[in-house]
C-alpha positions as a Markdown table, in Angstrom:
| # | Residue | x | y | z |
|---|---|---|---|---|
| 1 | Unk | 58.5 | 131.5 | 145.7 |
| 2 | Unk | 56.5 | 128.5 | 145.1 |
| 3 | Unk | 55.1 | 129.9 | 141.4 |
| 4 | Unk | 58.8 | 130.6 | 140.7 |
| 5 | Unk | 60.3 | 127.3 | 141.8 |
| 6 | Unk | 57.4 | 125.7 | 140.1 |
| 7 | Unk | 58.7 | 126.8 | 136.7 |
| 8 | Unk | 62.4 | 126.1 | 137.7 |
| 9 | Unk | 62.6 | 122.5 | 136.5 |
| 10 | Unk | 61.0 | 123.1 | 133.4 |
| 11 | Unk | 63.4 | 126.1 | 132.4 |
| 12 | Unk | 66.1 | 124.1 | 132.9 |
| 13 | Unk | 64.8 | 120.6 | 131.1 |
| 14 | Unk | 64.3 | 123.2 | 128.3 |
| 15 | Unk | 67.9 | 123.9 | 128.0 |
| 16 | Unk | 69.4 | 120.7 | 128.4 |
| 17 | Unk | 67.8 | 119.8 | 125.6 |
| 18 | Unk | 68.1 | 122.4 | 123.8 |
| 19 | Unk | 72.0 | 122.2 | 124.4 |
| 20 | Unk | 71.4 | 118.2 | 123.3 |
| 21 | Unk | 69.9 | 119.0 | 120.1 |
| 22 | Unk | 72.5 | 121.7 | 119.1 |
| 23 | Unk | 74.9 | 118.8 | 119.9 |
| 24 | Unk | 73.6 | 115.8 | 118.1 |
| 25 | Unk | 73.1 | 118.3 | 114.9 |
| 26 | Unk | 76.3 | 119.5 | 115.3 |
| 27 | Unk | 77.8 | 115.9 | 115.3 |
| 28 | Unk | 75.5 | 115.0 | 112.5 |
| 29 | Unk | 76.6 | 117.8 | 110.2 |
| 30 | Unk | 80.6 | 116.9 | 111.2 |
| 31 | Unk | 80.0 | 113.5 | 109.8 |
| 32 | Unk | 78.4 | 114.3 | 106.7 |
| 33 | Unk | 80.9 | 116.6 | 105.9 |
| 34 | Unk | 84.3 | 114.6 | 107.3 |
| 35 | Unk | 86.6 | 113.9 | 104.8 |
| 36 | Unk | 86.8 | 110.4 | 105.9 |
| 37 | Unk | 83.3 | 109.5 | 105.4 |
| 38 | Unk | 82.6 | 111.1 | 101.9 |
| 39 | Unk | 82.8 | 108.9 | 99.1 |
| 40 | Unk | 86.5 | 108.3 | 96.9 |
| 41 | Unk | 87.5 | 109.6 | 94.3 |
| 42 | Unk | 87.2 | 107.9 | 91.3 |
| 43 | Unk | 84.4 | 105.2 | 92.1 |
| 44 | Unk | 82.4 | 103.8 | 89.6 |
| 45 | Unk | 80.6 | 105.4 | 87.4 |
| 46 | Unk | 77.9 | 104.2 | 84.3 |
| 47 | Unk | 80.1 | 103.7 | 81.7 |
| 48 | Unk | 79.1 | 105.5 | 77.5 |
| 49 | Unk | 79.0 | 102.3 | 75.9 |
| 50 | Unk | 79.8 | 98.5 | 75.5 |
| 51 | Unk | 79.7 | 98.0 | 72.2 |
| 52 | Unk | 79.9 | 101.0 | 69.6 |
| 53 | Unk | 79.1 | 99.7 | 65.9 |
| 54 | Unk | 75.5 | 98.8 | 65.4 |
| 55 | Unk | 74.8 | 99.0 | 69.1 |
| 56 | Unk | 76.6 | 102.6 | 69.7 |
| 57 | Unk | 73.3 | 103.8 | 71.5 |
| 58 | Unk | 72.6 | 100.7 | 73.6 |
| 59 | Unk | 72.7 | 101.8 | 77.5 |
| 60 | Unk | 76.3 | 99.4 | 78.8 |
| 61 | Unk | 75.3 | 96.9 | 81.5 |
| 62 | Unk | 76.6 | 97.9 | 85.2 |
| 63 | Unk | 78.9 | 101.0 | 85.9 |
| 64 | Unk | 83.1 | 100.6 | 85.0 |
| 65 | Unk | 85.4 | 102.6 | 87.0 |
| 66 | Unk | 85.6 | 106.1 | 85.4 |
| 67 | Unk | 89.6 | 105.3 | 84.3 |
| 68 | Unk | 88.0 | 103.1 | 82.2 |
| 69 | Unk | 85.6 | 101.7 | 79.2 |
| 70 | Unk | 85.3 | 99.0 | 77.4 |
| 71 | Unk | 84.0 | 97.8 | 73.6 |
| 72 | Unk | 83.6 | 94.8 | 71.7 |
| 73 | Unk | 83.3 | 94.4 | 68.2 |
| 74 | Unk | 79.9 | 93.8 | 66.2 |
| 75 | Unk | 80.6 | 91.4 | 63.1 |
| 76 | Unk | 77.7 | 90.5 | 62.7 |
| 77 | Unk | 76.8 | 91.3 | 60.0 |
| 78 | Unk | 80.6 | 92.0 | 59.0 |
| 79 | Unk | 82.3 | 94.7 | 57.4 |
| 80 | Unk | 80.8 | 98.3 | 58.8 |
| 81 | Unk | 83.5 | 100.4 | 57.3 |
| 82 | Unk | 82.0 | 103.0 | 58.7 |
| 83 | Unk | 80.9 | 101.7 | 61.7 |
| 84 | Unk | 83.4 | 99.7 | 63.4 |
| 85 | Unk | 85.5 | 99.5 | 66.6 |
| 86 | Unk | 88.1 | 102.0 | 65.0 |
| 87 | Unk | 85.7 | 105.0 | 65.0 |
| 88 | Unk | 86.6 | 104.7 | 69.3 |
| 89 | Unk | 90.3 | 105.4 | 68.5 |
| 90 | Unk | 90.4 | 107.9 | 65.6 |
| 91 | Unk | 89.0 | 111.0 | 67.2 |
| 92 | Unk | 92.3 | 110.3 | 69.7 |
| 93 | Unk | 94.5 | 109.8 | 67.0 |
| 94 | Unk | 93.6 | 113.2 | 65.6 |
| 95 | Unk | 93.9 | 114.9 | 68.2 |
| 96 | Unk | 96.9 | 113.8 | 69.0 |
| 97 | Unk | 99.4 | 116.2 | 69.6 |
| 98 | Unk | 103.1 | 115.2 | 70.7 |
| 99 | Unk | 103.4 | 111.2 | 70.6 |
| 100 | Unk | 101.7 | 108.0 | 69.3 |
| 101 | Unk | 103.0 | 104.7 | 70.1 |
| 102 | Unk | 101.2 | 101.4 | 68.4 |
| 103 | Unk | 102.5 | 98.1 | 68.6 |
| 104 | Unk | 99.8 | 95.8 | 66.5 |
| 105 | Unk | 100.7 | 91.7 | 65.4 |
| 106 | Unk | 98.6 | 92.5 | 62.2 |
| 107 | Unk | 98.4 | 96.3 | 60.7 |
| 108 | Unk | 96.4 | 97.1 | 57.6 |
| 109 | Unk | 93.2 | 99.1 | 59.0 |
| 110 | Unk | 93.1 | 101.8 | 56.3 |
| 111 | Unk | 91.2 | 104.3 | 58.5 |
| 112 | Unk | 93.7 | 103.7 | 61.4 |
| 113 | Unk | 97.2 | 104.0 | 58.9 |
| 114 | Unk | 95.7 | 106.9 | 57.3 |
| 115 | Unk | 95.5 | 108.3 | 60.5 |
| 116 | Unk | 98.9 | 107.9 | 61.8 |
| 117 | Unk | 100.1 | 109.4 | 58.4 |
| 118 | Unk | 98.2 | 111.9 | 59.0 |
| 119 | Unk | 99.4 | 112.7 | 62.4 |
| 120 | Unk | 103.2 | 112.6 | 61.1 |
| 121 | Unk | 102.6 | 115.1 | 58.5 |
| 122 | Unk | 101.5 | 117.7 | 61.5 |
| 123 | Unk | 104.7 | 116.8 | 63.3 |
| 124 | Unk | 102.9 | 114.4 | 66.1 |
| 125 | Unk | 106.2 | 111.7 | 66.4 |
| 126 | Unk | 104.2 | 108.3 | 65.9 |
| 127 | Unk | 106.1 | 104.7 | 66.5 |
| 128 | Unk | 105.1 | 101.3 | 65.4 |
| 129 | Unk | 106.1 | 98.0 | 66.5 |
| 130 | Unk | 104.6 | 95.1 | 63.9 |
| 131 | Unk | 105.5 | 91.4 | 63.7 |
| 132 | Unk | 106.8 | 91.9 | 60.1 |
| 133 | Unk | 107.4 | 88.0 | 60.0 |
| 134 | Unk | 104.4 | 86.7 | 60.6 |
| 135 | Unk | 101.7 | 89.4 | 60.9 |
| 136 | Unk | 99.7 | 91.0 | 58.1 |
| 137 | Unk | 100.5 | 95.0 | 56.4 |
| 138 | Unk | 98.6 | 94.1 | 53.5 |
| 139 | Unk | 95.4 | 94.8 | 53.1 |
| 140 | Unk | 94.3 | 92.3 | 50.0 |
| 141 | Unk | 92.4 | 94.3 | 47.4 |
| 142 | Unk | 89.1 | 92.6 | 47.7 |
| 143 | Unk | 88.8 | 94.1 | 51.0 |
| 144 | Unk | 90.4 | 97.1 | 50.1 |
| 145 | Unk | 88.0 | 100.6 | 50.0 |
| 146 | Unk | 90.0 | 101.7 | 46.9 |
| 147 | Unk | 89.4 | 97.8 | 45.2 |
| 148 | Unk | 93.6 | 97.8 | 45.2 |
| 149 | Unk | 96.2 | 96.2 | 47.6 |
| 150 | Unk | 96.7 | 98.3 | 50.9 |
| 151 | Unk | 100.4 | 97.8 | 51.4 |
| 152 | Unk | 100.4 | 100.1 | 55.5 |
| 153 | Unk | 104.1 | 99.2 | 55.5 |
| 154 | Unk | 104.6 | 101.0 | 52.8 |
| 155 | Unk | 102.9 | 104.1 | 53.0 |
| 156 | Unk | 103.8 | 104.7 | 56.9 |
| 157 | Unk | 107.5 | 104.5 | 55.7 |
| 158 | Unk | 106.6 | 107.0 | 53.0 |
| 159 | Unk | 105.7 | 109.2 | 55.3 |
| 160 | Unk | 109.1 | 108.7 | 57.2 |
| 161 | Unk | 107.4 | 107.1 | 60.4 |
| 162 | Unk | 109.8 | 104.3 | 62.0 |
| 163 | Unk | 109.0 | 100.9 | 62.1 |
| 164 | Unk | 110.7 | 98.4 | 64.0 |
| 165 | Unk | 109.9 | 94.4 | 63.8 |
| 166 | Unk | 109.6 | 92.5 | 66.0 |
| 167 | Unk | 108.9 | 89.2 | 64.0 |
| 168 | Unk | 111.2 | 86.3 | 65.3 |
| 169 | Unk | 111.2 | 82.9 | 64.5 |
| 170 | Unk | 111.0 | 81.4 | 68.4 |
| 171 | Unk | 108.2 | 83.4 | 68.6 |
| 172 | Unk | 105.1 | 86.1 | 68.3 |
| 173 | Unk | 105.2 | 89.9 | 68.9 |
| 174 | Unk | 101.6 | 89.8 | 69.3 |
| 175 | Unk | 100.9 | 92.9 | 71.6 |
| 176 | Unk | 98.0 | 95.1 | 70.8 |
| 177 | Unk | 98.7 | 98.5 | 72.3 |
| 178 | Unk | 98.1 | 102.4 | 71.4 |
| 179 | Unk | 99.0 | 104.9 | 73.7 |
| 180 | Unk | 98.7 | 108.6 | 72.4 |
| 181 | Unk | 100.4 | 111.7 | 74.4 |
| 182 | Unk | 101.2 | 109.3 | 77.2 |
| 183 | Unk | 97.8 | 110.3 | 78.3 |
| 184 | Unk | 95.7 | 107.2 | 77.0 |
| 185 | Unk | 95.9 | 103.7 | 76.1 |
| 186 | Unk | 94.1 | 101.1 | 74.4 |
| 187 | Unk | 94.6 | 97.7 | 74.9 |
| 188 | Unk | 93.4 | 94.2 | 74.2 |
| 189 | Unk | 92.5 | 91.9 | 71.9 |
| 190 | Unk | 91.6 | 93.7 | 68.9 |
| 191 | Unk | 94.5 | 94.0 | 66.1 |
| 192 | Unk | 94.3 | 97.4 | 64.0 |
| 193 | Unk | 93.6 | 95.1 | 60.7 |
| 194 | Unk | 90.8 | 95.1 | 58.6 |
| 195 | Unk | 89.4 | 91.6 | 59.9 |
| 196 | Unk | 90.2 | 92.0 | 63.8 |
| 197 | Unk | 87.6 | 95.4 | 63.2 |
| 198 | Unk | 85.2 | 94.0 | 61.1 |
| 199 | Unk | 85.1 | 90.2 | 60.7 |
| 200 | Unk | 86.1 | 89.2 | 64.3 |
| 201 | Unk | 84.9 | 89.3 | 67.5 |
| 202 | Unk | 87.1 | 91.3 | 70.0 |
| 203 | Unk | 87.3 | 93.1 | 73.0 |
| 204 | Unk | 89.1 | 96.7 | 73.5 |
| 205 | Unk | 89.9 | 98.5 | 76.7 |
| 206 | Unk | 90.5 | 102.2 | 76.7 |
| 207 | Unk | 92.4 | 103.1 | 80.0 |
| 208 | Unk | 93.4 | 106.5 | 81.5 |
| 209 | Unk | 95.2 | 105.8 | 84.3 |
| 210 | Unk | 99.2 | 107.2 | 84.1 |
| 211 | Unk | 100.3 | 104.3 | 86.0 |
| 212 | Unk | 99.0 | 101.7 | 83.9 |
| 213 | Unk | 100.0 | 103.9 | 81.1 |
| 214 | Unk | 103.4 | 104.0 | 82.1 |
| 215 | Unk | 103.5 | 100.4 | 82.3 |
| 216 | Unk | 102.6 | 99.8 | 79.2 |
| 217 | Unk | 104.7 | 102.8 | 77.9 |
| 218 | Unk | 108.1 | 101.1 | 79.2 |
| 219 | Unk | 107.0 | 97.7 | 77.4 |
| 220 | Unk | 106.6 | 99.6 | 74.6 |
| 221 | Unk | 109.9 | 101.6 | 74.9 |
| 222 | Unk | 111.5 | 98.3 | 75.4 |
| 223 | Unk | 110.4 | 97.0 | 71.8 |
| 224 | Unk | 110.8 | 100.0 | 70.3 |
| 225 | Unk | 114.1 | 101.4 | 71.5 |
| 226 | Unk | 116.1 | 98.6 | 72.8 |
| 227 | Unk | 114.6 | 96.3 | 70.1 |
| 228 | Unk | 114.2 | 93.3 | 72.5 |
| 229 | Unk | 111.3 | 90.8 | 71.9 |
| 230 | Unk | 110.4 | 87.4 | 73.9 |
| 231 | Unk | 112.7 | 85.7 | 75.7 |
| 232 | Unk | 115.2 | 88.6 | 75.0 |
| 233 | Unk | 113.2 | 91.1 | 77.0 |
| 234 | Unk | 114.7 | 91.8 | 80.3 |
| 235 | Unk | 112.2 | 94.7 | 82.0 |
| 236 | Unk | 109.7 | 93.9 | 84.3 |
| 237 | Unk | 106.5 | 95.4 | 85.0 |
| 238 | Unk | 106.7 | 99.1 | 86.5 |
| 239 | Unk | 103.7 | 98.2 | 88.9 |
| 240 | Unk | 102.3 | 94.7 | 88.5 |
| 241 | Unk | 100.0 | 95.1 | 91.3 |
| 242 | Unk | 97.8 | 98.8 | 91.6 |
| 243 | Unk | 95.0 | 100.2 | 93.2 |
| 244 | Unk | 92.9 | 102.2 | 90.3 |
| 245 | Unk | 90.2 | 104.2 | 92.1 |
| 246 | Unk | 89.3 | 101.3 | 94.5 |
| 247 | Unk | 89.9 | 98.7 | 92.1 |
| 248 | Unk | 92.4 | 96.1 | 92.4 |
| 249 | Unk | 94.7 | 95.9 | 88.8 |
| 250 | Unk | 97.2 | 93.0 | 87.8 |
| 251 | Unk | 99.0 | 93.5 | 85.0 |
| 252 | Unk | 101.8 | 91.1 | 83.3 |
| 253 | Unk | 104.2 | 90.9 | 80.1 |
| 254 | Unk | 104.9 | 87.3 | 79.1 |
| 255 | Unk | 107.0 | 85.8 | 78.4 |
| 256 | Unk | 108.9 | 87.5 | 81.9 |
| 257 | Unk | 106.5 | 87.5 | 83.8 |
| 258 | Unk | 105.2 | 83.4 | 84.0 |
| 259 | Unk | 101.6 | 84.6 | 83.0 |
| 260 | Unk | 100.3 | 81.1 | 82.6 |
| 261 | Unk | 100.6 | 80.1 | 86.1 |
| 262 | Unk | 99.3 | 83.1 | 87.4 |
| 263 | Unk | 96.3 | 81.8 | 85.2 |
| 264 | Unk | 96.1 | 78.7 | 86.5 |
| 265 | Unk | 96.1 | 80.1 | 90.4 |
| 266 | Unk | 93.2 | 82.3 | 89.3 |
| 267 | Unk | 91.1 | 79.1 | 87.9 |
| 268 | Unk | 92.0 | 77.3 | 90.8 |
| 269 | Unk | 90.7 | 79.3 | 93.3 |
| 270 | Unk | 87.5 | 79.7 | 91.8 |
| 271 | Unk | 84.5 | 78.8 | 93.9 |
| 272 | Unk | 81.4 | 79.7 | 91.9 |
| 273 | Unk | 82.2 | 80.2 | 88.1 |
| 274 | Unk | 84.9 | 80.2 | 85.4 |
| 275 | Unk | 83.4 | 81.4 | 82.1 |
| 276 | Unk | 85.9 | 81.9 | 79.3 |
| 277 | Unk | 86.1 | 82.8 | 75.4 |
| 278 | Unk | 89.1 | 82.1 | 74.1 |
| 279 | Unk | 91.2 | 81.9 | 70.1 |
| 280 | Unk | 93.4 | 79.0 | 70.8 |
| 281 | Unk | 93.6 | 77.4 | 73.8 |
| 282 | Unk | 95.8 | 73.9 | 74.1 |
| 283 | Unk | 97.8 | 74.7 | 77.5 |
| 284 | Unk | 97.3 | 71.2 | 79.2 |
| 285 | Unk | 97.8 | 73.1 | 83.0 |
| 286 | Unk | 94.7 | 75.2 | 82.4 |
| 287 | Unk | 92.6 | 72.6 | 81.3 |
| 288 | Unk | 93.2 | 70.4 | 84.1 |
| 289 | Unk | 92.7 | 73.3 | 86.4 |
| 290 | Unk | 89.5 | 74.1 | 84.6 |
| 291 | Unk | 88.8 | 70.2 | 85.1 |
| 292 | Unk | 89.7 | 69.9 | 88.9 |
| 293 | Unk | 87.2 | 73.2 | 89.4 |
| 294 | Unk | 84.1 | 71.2 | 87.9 |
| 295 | Unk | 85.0 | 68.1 | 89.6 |
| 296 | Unk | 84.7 | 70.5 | 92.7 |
| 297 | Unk | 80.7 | 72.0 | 91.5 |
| 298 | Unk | 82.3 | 75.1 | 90.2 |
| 299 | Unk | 80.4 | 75.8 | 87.1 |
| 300 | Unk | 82.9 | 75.9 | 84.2 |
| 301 | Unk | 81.9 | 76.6 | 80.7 |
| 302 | Unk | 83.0 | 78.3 | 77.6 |
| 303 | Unk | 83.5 | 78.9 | 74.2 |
| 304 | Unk | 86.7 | 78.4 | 71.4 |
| 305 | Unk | 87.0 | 79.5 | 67.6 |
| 306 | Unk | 85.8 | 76.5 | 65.5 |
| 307 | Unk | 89.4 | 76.4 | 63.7 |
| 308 | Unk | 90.7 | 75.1 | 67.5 |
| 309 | Unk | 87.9 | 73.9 | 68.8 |
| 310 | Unk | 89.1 | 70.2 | 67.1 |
| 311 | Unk | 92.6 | 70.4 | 68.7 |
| 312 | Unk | 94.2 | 71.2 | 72.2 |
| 313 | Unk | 92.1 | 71.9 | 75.3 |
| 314 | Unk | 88.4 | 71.3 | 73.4 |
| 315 | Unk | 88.1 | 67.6 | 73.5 |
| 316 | Unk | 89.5 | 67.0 | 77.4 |
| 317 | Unk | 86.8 | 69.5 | 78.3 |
| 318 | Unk | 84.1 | 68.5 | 75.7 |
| 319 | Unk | 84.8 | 64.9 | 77.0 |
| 320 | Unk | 84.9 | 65.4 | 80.3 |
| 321 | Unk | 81.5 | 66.5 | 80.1 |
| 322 | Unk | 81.9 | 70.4 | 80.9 |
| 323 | Unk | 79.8 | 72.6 | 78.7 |
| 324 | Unk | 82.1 | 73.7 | 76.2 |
| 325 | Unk | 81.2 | 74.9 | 72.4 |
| 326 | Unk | 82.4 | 75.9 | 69.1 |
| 327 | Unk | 81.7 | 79.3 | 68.2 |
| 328 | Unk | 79.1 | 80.6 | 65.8 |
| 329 | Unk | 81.2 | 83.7 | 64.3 |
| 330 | Unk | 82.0 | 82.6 | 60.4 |
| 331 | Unk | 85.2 | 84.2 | 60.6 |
| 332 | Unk | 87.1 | 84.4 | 63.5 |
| 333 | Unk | 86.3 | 84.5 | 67.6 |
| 334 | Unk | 89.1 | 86.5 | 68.5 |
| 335 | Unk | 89.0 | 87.2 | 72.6 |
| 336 | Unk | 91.4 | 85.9 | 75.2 |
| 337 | Unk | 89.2 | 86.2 | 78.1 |
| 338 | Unk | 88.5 | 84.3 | 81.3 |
| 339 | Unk | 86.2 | 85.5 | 84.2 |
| 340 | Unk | 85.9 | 83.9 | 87.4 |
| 341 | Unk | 83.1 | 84.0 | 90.0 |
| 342 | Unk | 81.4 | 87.3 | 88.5 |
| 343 | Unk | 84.1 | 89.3 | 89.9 |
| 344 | Unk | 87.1 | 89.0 | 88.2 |
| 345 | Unk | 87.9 | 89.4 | 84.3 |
| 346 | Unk | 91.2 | 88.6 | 82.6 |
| 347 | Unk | 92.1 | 89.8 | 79.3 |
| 348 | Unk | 94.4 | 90.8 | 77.2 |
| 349 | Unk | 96.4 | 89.7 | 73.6 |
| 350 | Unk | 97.3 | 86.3 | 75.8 |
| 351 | Unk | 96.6 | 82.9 | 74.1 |
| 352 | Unk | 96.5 | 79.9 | 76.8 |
| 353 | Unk | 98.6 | 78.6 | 74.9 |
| 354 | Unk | 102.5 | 77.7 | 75.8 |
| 355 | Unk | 103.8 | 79.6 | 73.4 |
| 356 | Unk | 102.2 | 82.5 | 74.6 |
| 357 | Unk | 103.2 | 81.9 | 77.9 |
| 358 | Unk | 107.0 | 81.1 | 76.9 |
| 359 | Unk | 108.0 | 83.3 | 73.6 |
| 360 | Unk | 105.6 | 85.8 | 72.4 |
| 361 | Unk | 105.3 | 89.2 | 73.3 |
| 362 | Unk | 101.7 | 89.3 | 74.9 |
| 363 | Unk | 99.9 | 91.3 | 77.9 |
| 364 | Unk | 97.7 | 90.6 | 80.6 |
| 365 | Unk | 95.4 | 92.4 | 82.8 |
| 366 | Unk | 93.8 | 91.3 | 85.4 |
| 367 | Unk | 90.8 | 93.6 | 87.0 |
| 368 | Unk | 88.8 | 92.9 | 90.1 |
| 369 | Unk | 85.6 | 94.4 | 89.7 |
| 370 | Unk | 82.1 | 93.0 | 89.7 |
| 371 | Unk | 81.3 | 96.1 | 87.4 |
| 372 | Unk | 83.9 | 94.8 | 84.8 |
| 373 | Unk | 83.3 | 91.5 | 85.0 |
| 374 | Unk | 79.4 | 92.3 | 84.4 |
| 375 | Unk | 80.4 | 94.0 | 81.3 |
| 376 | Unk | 82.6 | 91.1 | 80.1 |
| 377 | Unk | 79.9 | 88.3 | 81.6 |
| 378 | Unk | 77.2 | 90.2 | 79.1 |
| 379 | Unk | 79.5 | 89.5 | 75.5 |
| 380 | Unk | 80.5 | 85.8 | 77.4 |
| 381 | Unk | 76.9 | 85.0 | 77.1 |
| 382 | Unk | 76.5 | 86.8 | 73.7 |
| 383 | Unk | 79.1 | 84.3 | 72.6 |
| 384 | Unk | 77.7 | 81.4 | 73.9 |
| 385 | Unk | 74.4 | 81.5 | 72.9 |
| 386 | Unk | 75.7 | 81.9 | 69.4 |
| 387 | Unk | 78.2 | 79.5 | 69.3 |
| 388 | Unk | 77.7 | 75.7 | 68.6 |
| 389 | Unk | 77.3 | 72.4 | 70.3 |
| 390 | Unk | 78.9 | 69.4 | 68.3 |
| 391 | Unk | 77.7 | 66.2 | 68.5 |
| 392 | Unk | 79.8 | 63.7 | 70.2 |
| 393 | Unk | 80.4 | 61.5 | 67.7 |
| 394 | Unk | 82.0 | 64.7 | 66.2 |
| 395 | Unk | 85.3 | 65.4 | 68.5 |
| 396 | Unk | 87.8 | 62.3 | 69.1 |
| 397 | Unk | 88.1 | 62.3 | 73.1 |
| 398 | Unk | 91.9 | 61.6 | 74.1 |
């Protein structure tokens, strides 16, 4: 009895935990494998590439979400025929197989019409929307590959593909947007010209989600079918506001949608940085916002093509002492981009400008991702450090 009852308490310590072992790993392996726990679909992942041209094999900085990439233009030095941002659209282009839709301010990018012709010929049904007033279809000869006049206009009609123009006098249809089989899009900054591809600096966003898609598709139906441009337009974004694999999305039309002062909330609120690079930029709400931030200690700096640089918003913010420059490109700085406090980026085909805001035909998105605004923050600082400083004695302050 007393051997027996000596070994009693140790049997049954044994089993209890035993039993507490088989629970605890039974818990553990429940929550590794619950549903609820496991990571969501569609979170980031390393984008291919930043930058195709010259730097096609350079590693992108951060990780995008996998709905989208991004690429800027290398014009430096210019005029890569065969190595520009167009090479990222082509391969979609011919593989196209039911629809392309391109609405483009300027379009005479040789590679890019041929393509389109091409496309037709095999029965794909491609549309284009071009501001036949005051954008470019000509391709001038000394920048032509065959040393003659490019005239796209002319040979898509040839090849019985439907334009419609949007050119008005009250305003711009300055849109930059492909979408192919309603199952991609590429939008941005970036005309499909000869000089937004090779001379310019620009920014390109190639974007697989079907809601943002269809966003863009109905804009693009409303140009195309309806025929109504700028203040004429009456639809409003499908889905302004989404939620793209964990990622907040904003996206806007102007002149319906009041884009500017959605602009000016965004600087307002900043609380450690505004970085922009920016075409033309002479909205006087902006600036002041941009003003009132570095009153506050938000760091504010930027960078605007040298043919504006002398006008609109560069000499309040040059004069009010925020670090503001020219920039260095020969030809043309073509982006429309703010980013605020590393985690936002806003871009688009949108000038701050108030005819932007009030009568052209431009887009917006805005993303809230520290991975995209990493991306975006990397080309900022590219642009800065090449762009120029004038001295004071230079810019007239108002």
């Amino acid at each position: 009895m007393t051997k027996r009852s000596s070994k009693q308490p140790i049997t049954i310590a044994g089993v209890v935990l035993a039993i507490m072992l088989i629970c605890i790993s039974s818990l553990i392996n429940q929550f590794l494998s619950d549903p609820e726990v496991t990571p969501v679909a569609g979170e980031p992942t390393l984008a291919s590439t930043a930058r195709p041209a010259t730097q096609q094999n350079t590693p992108a900085v951060g990780s995008l979400p996998a709905w989208l990439k991004v690429y800027f233009t290398d014009p430096n030095p210019p005029d890569q025929v065969d190595n520009g941002i167009d090479q990222v659209v082509l391969p979609w282009i011919a593989d196209a197989s039911e629809t392309i839709d391109i609405a483009s301010f300027d379009l005479n990018l040789p590679s890019v019409v041929d393509a389109l012709v091409s496309a037709a010929k095999r029965g794909v049904v491609v549309r284009v929307v071009v501001d036949g007033e005051n954008g470019n279809q000509v391709l001038k000869a000394s920048d032509s590959p065959t040393g003659k006049d490019y005239d796209a206009a002319k040979l898509l009609k040839a090849a019985k593909i439907k334009i419609v123009d949007g050119g008005r006098s009250n305003g711009l249809m300055h849109n930059k947007m492909l979408i192919i089989d309603g199952k991609v899009l590429f939008m941005g900054s970036w005309n499909f010209s000869y000089n937004d591809t090779f001379r310019n600096n620009n920014n390109l966003l190639q974007i697989t989600d079907p809601n943002l898609i269809a966003n863009y598709q109905a804009k693009f139906d409303e140009m195309f079918v309806d025929k109504l441009f700028g203040t004429h337009a009456e639809a409003t974004v499908l889905q302004p506001a989404l939620k793209i694999g964990g990622v907040a999305v904003e996206n806007y039309f102007s002149p319906r949608d009041e884009v500017m002062a959605k602009l000016v909330d965004y600087v307002s609120a900043a609380q450690q940085s505004v970085h922009f690079i920016i075409f033309t930029y002479t909205h006087k709400d902006l600036a002041a916002a941009m003003q009132e931030r570095a009153e506050a200690g938000v760091e504010v700096s930027g960078v605007i093509e040298n043919r504006g640089a002398s006008q609109g918003a560069f000499p309040a913010l040059f004069c009010a002492k925020l670090p503001v420059k020219e920039d260095g490109n020969k030809y043309t700085m073509h982006h429309k981009v703010i980013i605020i406090d590393g985690k936002t980026v806003i871009t688009g085909s949108f000038n701050f400008t108030v005819s932007a805001d009030e009568a052209n035909d431009d887009n917006v998105l805005v993303i809230h991702s520290p991975a995209v605004a990493a991306v975006y923050e990397q080309e900022y600082q590219k642009m800065y450090t090449e762009a120029n400083t004038p001295a004071a004695s230079e810019v007239e302050c108002p």
